[in-house]
Structures are given as C-alpha cells and as structure tokens.
N, C-alpha and C positions, 0 to 999 in steps of 0.2 A: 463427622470428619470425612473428607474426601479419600476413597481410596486411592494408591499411586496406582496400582494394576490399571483400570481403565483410561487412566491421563495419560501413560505413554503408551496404550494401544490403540487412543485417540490419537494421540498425536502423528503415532506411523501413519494410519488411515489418512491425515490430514495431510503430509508432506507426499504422498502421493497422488493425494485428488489435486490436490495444488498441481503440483508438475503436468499431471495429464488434462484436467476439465478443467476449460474455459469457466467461469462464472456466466451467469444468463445474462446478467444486465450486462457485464461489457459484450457478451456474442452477440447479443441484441442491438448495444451499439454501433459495434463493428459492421455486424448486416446493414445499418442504415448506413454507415459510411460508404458502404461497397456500393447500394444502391443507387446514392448522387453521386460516386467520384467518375469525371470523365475523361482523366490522364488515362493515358493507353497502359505506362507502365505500373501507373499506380492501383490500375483496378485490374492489373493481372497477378500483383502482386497481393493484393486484399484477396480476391477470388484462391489464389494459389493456401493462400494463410486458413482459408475457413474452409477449406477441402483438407487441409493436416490436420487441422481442429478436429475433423472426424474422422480420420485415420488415426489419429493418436488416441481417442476413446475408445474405439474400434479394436484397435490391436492394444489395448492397456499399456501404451510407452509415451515415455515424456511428449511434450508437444513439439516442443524444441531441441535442439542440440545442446543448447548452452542453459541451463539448468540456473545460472545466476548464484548468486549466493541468499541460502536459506537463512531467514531470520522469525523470531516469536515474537510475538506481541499478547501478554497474558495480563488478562482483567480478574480480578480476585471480586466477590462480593465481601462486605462488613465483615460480617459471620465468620469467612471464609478458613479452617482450618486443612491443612495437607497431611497426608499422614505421611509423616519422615520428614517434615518441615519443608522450609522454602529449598535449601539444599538436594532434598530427593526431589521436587520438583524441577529443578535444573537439572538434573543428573538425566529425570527419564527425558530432558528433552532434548539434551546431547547425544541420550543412548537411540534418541527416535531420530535423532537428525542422521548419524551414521548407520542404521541398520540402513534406512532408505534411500542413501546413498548408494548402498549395496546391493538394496535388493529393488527400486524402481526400474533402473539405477539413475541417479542425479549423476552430473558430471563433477568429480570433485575437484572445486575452485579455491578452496584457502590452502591457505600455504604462509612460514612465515616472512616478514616484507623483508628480512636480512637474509637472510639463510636459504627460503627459497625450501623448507623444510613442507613436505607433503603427508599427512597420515593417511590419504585417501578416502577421509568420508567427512570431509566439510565443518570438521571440529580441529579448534585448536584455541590459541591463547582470545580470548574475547569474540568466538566464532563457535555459534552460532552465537547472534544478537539476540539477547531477550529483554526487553521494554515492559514496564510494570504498568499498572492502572489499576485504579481501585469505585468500587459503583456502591452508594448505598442503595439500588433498589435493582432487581426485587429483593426483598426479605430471604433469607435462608444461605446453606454453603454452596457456593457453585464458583467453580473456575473458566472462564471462557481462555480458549487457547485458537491463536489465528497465529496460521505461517504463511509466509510472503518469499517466494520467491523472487527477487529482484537483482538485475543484475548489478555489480557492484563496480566497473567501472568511470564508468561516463553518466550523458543523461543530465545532468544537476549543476547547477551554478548559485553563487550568491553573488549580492550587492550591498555594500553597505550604501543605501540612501538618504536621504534629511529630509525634512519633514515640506522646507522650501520644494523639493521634487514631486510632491503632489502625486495625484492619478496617471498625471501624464508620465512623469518619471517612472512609476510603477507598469506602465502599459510600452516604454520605451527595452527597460531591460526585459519583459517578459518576449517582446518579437525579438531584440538582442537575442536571445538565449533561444528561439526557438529556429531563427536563423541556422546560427550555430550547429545546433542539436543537426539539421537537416543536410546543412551542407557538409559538415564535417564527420558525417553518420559517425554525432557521437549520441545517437538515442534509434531506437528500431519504432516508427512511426505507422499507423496512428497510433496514441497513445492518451493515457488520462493521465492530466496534466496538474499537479498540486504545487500551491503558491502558499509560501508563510510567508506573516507580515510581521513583524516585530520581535517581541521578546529578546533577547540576547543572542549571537553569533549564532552558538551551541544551539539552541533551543529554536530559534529559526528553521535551521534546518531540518530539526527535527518533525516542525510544524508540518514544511513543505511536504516531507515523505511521506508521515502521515497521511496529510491531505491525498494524496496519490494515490496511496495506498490500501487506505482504510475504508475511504466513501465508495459507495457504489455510482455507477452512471445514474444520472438524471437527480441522486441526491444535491438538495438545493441549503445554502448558509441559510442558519433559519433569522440571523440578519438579514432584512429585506433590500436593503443596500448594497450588501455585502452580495447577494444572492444575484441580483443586476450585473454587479458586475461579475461576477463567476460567468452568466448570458452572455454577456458583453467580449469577453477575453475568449470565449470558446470561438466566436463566431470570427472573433478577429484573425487566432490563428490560422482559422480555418481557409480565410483569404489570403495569406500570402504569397499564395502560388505553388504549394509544395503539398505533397501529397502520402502518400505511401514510402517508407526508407529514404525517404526524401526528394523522392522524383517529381516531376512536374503532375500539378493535381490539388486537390480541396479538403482533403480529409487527414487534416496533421492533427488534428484535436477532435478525441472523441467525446469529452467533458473537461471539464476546468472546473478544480477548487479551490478552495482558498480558505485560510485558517489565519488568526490573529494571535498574539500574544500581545500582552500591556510591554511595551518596550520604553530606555532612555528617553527623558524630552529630547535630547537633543538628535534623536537618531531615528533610521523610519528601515530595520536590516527586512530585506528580503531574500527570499530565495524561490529557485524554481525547480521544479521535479521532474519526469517524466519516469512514469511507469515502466510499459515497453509493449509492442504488438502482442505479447503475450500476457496478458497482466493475470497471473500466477498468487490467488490467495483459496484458503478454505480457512474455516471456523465451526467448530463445536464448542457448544456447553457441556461440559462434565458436574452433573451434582452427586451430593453425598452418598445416594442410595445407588451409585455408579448407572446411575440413565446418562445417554448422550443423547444431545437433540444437536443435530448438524443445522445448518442455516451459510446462508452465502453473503448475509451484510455481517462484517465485523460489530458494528453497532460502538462504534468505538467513541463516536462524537457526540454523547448524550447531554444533557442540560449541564450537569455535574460536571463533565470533565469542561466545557466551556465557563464554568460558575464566574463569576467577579466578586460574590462576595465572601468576608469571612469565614461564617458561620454557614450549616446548608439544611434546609427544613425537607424531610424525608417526606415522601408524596401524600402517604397519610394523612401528613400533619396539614400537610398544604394544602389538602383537598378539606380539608374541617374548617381550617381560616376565614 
C-alpha cells in the first residue's frame, strides 16, 4: 500500500519545482529558438526570458508572475493500492495545491465564475483538475503524480472538421489559431504546441492539452506519419513571420504534437493548444516503500494509453509470444 505521507510531500515538492524550473528539454529547446531567432524584439524577448529562468532558480521564486492554474494528472500502476483510498489521494493533492500556493507562493487564480468567490489558494469547486490513468507495467504499487501549471485563459481553440477537410483543412485551422494566438496575444510564444485529432468534442480537447502538455521537446508520435507531420507543422509555424509574444520573428513553435482519438465517421473534431513561454510541469513516482524517483518526462503516452485494441498483453507476455 502506498503511503499518503510521501504523496503529498511529493506533491508540494512538485508544485513548486513546477513554478520555478524550467524542464531541460524545453530550456534546451527554448536556447535553440534564441539562437536562430533574428526579430530584434523577439530575441530580446527570449534572451530577457532565459535570464528569469535563472533568476527564478537562483532566488527559489516562481518564474513568472502569473502562476496559471495548477492542475494533476495521476497515473496509478494495476497493483496500485492508496492508503485512505482514492478520496485521501485527492484530499493531499488539494491540501498540496494550497499549502503552495502559500508557501512558493503561486498567484491564486480560481475563483467561482458567478460569484467571483476567492479562497486564495487555487482550490475550489472542480479546482484543482485531477485526470486519471492507469499503466499495467511495471509490475508493482506506484502512483505517478505530474502538475502542470497552465494558464487557463486563452491559448486553445477547436474546430469541428470532416473528414472531406483532409491535411490541408487540419494544417488551414492550425496557422488559423496560431495567427490568432500571436496577434491577439492570446498565447505567451514560443510555446509547444499540442494538436488532438478526433475522438469526441470533450475528449478532443482533452487530447490536445495533453499533447502540449505531457510530451517533452523533441518527443516524436511513434506513428511515423503521424510523426511527419508533427516535423511538418512545427516547421510550418515557425514561418509565419511571428516570433516571440508575437512580435516579428521565427520561433512561435518550439515543438508540435499531435495525438488521435478513434472519432464519428462522419467527423474529423480538432483542437489546438499552446502551452506557454513557461511551460511549467514536474513528476515524481511515489512507490509503496515511500521511495520517490523524480524524472522530467511525465511518460504519460505509453503504448497502453494509445492501445486500439480490446484486450492488452502485459510486456512479459508479449516478450514470450
């Protein structure tokens, strides 16, 4: 059985390495963006951004101002038992999302959408968002816990498509929305950019964020089509003249993913994401003997959660076949 004590002192740990450090793959990214962009505003603004990057590790304080809205995304192994159940797992991750609100401090952004009502530590009626997943491998109890700071106004769009709309329809609404995003600074650029294709409305969206979210830079769809075009759309954005917060420049896309769901025949729903200049996640495993092994890929997109089919032969088995 998993203890609770280590999952929500994981989890504090977590909503504050989120807020302050950068992840490598995207700082890594970011540095190469800095290093082709030749917009005047756009690489004083990148340069300006990776100089706070290490002021804000430096002095242990958010990166940013705007702190976004903190959400969980929790992977369960098979095995996986909690002590106090799934309820005291939610509990330490309300109770983690508020100390650290307090104590990084995060800026507290919910509020409810009538009333306008504030508790000041980023909990309230369905806030924070916690997302399930479940892995049969490895073998044994272990909970993966990853928070995402994301900002929760702008940034994202859908389209309901048809299937008549093809590549090109899908590559029409992605510079659509990245237009947008630039001109109407409703996204803080560069940024990794996550694309869901299908599945239903709800679930679409969900893909996209994910996508954004979840994969690290330079992670490739292990569809090799798929994976093209993820190449393809990065490179694309990256021409359309716009740069940094959207100023004149080359570096609006630091990566591009893309995720599918089985969606309606008669429908092709997409959506698009944007992270944000700060893209804001940490992950640790908690197993039963309360070890933490920290890691910077959420690991979120393994064979299993892609599966198509019914049934799912656990790796043992599949490696004996």
């Amino acid at each position: 059985m998993i203890p609770i004590g280590p999952i929500q002192a994981t989890a504090e740990a977590l909503m504050a390495k989120a807020a302050i450090e950068i992840p490598d793959d995207y700082l890594d990214g970011l540095k190469r963006a800095a290093d082709a962009e030749d917009g005047d505003l756009s690489s004083f603004v990148l340069q300006a951004m990776l100089q706070n990057y290490e002021a804000a590790k430096e002095d242990r304080r958010a990166m940013c101002g705007d702190t976004g809205c903190p959400r969980w995304f929790v992977k369960l192994s098979n095995d996986a038992r909690v002590e106090g159940g799934p309820v005291a797992l939610e509990e330490a991750l309300r109770r983690a999302t508020a100390d650290a609100t307090r104590g990084v401090p995060l800026r507290p952004n919910r509020v409810h959408p009538l009333w306008r009502t504030d508790h000041n530590n980023n909990v309230g009626i369905g806030a924070p968002e916690i997302e399930y997943g479940f892995e049969p491998e490895p073998v044994g109890e272990w909970v993966d816990l990853t928070t995402v700071h994301k900002g929760g106004l702008f940034g994202t769009d859908y389209r309901m498509l048809f299937p008549s709309d093809g590549i090109e329809g899908i590559k029409r609404f992605y510079l659509d929305s990245l237009v947008a995003f630039g001109k109407r600074g409703l996204a803080c650029q560069p940024a990794i950019i996550g694309i869901g294709l299908g599945g239903s409305k709800d679930t679409c969206m969900v893909l996209g964020k994910r996508a954004a979210c979840l994969r690290v830079v330079g992670d490739k769809n292990p569809d090799p089509r798929i994976a093209a075009l993820e190449e393809e759309f990065k490179e694309l954005g990256n021409s359309i003249g716009m740069g940094a917060m959207g100023f004149v420049g080359k570096s609006m896309v630091v990566d591009c993913h893309i995720e599918v769901g089985y969606c309606h025949t008669g429908g092709m729903q997409m959506s698009v994401h944007a992270f944000c200049l700060s893209s804001r996640r940490a992950c640790a495993r908690v197993w039963s003997d309360g070890r933490v092994e920290h890691r910077t890929d959420p690991e979120w997109f393994t064979p299993y959660q892609r599966r198509e089919t019914v049934e799912w032969q656990t790796l043992p088995l599949a490696r004996s076949a």
